[in-house]
N, C-alpha and C positions, 0 to 999 in steps of 0.2 A: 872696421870691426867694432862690436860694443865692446863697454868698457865696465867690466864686469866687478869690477874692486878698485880702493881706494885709492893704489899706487898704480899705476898704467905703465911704467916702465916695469914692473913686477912682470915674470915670468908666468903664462898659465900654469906650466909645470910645476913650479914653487906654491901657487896658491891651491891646485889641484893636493898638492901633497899635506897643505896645512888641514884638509879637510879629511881625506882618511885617517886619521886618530882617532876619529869616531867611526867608523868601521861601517858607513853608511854611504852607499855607491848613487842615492840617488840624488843626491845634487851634482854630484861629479857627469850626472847622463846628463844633466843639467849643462852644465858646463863645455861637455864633450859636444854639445850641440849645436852650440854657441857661438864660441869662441875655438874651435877646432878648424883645420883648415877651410879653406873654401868661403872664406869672406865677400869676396869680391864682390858674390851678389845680395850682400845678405844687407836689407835699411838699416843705420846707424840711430841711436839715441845721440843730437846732437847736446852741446853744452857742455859745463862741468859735473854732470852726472851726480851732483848733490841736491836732497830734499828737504825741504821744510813742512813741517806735518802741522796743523794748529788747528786744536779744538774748542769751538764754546758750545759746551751744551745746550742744547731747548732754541739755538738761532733757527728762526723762523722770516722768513720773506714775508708773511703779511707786515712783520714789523719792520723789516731790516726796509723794505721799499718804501714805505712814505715817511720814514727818519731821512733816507738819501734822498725825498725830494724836497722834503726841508729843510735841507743843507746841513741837517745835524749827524752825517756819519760820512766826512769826505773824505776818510782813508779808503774805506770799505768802496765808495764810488768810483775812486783813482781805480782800486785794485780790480775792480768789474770792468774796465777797460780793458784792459793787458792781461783778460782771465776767460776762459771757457766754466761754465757756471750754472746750474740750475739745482732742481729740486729733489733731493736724496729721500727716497721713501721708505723710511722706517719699518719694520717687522708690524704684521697687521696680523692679531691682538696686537695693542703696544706693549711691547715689554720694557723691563727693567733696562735702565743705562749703564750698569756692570756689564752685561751680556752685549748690550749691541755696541758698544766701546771694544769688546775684546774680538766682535765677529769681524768688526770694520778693521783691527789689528792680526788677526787670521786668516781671514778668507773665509771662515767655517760659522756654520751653528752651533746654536749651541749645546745642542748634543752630542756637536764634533767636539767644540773644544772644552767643554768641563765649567763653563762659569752660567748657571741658568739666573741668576741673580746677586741679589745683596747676600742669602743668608744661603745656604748647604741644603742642598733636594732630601738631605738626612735628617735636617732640623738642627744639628750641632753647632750651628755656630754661623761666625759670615765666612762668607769664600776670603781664602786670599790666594797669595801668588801660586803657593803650596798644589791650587786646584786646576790650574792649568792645564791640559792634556795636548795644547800643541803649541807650535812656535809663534811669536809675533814677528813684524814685519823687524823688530830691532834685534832679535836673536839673529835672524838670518842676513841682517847686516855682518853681525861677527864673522858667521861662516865665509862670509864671501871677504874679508879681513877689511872690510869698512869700518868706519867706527861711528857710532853711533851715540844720542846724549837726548835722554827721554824724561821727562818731568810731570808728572801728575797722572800720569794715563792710571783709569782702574782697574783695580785690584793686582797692584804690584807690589804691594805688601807683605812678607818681608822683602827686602829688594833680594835680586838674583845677580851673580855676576853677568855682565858684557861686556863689550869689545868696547869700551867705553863708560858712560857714566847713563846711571839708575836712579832717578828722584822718585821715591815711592807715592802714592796717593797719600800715605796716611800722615805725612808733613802737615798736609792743612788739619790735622788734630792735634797738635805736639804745643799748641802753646800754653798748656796749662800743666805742660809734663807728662803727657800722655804716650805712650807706644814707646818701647822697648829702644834706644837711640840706635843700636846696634843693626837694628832691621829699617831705617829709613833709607838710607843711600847705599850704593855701590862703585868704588870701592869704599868703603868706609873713613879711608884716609881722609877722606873729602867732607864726611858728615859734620862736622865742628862750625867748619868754614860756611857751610850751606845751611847749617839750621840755625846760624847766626844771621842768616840773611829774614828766616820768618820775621813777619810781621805781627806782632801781638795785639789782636782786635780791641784793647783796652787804649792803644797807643790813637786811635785812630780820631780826634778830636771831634766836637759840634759842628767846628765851622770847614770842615770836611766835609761832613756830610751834607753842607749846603747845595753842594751839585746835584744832589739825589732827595732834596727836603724841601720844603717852603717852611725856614727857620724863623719867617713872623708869623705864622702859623703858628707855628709851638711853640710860641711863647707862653707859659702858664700851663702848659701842658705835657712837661717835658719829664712826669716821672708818669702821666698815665700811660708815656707811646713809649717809655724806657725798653721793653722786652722788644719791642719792635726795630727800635734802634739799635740796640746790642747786635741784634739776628744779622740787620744789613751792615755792621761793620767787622763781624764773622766773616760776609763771604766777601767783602770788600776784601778782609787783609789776608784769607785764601788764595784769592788772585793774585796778589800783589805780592804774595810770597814766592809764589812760582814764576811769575816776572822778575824780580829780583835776582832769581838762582839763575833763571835762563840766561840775563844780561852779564850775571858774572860768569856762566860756562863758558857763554861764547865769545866773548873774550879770550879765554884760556887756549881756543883752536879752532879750527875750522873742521868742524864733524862731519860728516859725511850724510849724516841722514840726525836731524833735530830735530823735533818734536816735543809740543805743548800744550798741555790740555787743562782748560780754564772753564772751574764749573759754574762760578758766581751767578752767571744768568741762568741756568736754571734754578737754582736755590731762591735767586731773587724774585722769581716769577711763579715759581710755589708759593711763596710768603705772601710777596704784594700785587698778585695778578688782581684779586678783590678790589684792590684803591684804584686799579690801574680801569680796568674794566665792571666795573659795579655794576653795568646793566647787566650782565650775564654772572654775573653770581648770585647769595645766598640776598644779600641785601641788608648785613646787619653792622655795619659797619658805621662811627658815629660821622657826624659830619667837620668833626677838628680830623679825623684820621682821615678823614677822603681828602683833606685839604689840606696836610702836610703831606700824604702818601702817596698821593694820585697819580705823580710825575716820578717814582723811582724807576720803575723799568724800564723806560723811553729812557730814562737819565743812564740806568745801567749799560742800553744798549749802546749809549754815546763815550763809558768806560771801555767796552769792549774794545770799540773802534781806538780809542784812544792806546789800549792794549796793543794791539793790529797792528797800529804804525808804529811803537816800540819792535817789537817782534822783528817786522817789515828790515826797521833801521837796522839791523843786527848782520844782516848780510847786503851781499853785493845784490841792486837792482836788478839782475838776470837770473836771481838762483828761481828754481823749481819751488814752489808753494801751494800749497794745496791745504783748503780751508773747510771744515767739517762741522755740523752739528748731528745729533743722533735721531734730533726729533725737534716738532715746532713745538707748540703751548696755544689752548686756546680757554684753559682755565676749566673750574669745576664745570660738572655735566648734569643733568638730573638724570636718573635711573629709578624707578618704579618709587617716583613720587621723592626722593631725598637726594640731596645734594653729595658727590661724589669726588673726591680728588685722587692725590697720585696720579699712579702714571695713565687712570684716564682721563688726569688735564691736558693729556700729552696729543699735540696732533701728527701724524704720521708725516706729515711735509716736514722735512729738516733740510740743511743747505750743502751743496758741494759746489766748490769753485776752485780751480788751478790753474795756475800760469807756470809755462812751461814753453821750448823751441819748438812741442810737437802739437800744440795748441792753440787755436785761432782767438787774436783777441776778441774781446766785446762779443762774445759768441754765445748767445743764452737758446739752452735748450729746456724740455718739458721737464724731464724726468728722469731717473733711474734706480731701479731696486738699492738698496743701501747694503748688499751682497755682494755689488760688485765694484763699494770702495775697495775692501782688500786684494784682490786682483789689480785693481789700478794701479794701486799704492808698489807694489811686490815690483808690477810694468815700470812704473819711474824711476824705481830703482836697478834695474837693469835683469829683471827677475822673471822666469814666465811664473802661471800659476799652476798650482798640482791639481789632478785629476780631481781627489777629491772636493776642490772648490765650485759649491753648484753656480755662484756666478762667476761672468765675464767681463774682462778690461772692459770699462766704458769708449766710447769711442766718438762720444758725441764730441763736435769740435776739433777732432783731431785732423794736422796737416796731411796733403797725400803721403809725404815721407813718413808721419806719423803711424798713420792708417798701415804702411807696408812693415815698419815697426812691430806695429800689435799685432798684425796678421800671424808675422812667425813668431811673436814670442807664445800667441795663441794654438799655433800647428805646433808646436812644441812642448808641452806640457809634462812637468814630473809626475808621476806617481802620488808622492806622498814628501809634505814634509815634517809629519809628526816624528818621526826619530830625532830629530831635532829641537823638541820639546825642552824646556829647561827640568832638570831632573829635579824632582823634590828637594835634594839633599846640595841642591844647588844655593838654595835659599840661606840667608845667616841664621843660623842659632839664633830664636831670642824666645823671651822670655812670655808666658801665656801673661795678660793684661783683660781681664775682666774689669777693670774701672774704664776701662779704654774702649773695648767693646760696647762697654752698657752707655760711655756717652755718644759711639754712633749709631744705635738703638733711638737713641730719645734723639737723635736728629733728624734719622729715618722717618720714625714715627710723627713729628712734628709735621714732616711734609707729606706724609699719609703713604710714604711709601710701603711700609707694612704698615700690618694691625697692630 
């Protein structure tokens, strides 16, 4: 029989009943489908039925492949062994990484689920959690009384209660006092302990940044590349804040469904794709900044990995892991004659890879819509997907048991799990922060994400 929540000796009838309080029958068909008699023939999801979610935004295979044949990413190498793995194809126009972050977290567009970007289809302002119109794959942990412990994913800002613990995106703004404290975490109780854990990009010394710099290079020139350096020790201590919180959540338990989402490489490859790649850009760049700069993205991708195997270390070697980016980077474009960034630096190749009991190692396939991570995702967790989701579980890789798995969780399908939506008024009270907004404005803008 699958193993549909967190406690397995729990009764279906007991967890059946925690779900009508919300007065919503359609997970229960869910359920009655399922786990209702007549097991016998039905493929099991083997394992402990717990996930690990981890996102780097803008990871891209042109680079991640010739770092792992230079021996400079051998976590990421180990983990392409013991993973089924290829190329995630991004939304073509590319869009925004709020929207394809929350479709990869829905199953839906984003028409369905309410996030078309950074800023409101009304002009008032940027999206937060508030705009939501359906559930993520960590709501519907709760329903099914899993618990769940999510950190950085976008636009979860103000945090929303779950069945578990809420790291909102907007922590990587808070080290100068920014955002309301009330609306960073959930439960709150928690917030004191977790935003003691940020990192303050001031903290972050020179000879740090030696991994990512060629520091005889800068010698003498260390207050013209000041702005440049500040920028890469921002998304450094970003990351490193949400590593931090992760390593101390999971410590505190073993969550059912974790998840992590780490944006430093894309921010880093907005900034320094120029030093990294100078043939294909504008070309104005001095020659002390190509010569201290050149090597920060290869260096960042070698932080990631080094992230990776933190992460990795946190759980048991067999848990469920499944590794994400939204999109690749191949740097400014020219368009009628001028040089162009944002998101059309952005290349539509981005990465998936998971290890799993129902997934063949060292097993690299071509491709698949990036529509049908969330269906995946919903599947690992012991979930079909609802009608409305126009993609399907991926299935490349997958063992025969596997394959008979997805089959019926796919002839299975709910309706709808929008009822299920975090309700507006789910969010904490906080306070409007126009200083707060206006300095994610000027960091958007910096990376050309708006005008």
């Amino acid at each position: 029989m699958n193993r549909m929540h967190a406690n397995p000796t729990k009764p279906a009838t007991n967890m059946i009943s925690s779900l009508q309080y919300r007065g919503v029958g359609l997970l229960l068909m869910a359920i009655l489908l399922l786990v209702a008699g007549g097991c016998d023939n039905k493929a099991e999801l083997p394992g402990d039925h717990k996930l690990v979610v981890i996102g780097f935004d803008a990871a891209d295979w042109a680079e991640i492949d010739p770092l792992i044949e230079a021996g400079r990413m051998p976590v990421m190498e180990r983990f392409l062994t013991q993973s089924t793995y290829g190329t995630n194809m991004s939304f073509t126009p590319l869009e925004k990484s709020p929207l394809i972050w929350t479709s990869m977290a829905t199953g839906l567009r984003p028409n369905q689920h309410g996030i078309g970007g950074f800023i409101r289809s009304s002009g008032d302002g940027l999206n937060t959690a508030r705009d939501w119109r359906a559930p993520a794959f960590w709501h519907l942990a709760g329903e099914m009384d899993m618990t769940a412990c999510i950190l950085g994913w976008w636009i979860t800002y103000p945090a929303s209660p779950i069945n578990g613990v809420l790291v909102s995106d907007a922590c990587s703004y808070t080290t100068a006092g920014f955002r309301d404290p009330a609306g960073l975490v959930r439960p709150d109780t928690l917030s004191a302990e977790l935003t003691a854990l940020q990192v303050d990009y001031r903290d972050i010394r020179l000879e740090e940044l030696g991994r990512f710099i060629d520091l005889e290079a800068l010698v003498g020139h260390e207050e013209e590349l000041a702005a440049e350096l500040d920028q890469l020790r921002v998304f450094i201590a970003g990351d490193k804040s949400y590593m931090a919180m992760a390593r101390h959540l999971a410590a505190t338990g073993d969550f059912d469904v974790f998840s992590v989402y780490f944006r430093g490489l894309d921010t880093t490859c907005h900034r320094f794709w120029g030093y990294h790649r100078p043939e294909v850009g504008p070309g104005n760049h001095s020659e002390v900044a190509l010569a201290v700069l050149g090597g920060v993205v290869p260096a960042y991708y070698e932080f990631c990995d080094e992230l990776l195997g933190e992460m990795l270390a946190l759980f048991p070697d067999d848990r469920t892991v499944m590794i994400l980016s939204d999109h690749g980077f191949h740097g400014k474009r020219q368009r009628r004659g001028s040089w162009v960034g944002g998101v059309q630096a952005h290349r539509p190749q981005g990465v998936f890879m998971v290890r799993s009991p129902i997934h063949e190692p060292g097993f690299r396939f071509d491709r698949t819509p990036i529509i049908n991570v969330g269906p995946t995702i919903f599947a690992l967790m012991g979930l079909p997907a609802s009608e409305e989701m126009p993609g399907v579980v991926i299935t490349e890789g997958l063992t025969s048991n596997g394959l008979r798995y997805i089959e019926q969780l796919e002839s299975n399908r709910v309706p709808s799990y929008k009822p299920f939506a975090p309700a507006q008024d789910d969010s904490v009270s906080v306070e409007e922060d126009a200083e707060m907004d206006e300095a994610i404005m000027r960091q958007l803008k910096s990376l050309g994400y708006v005008d």
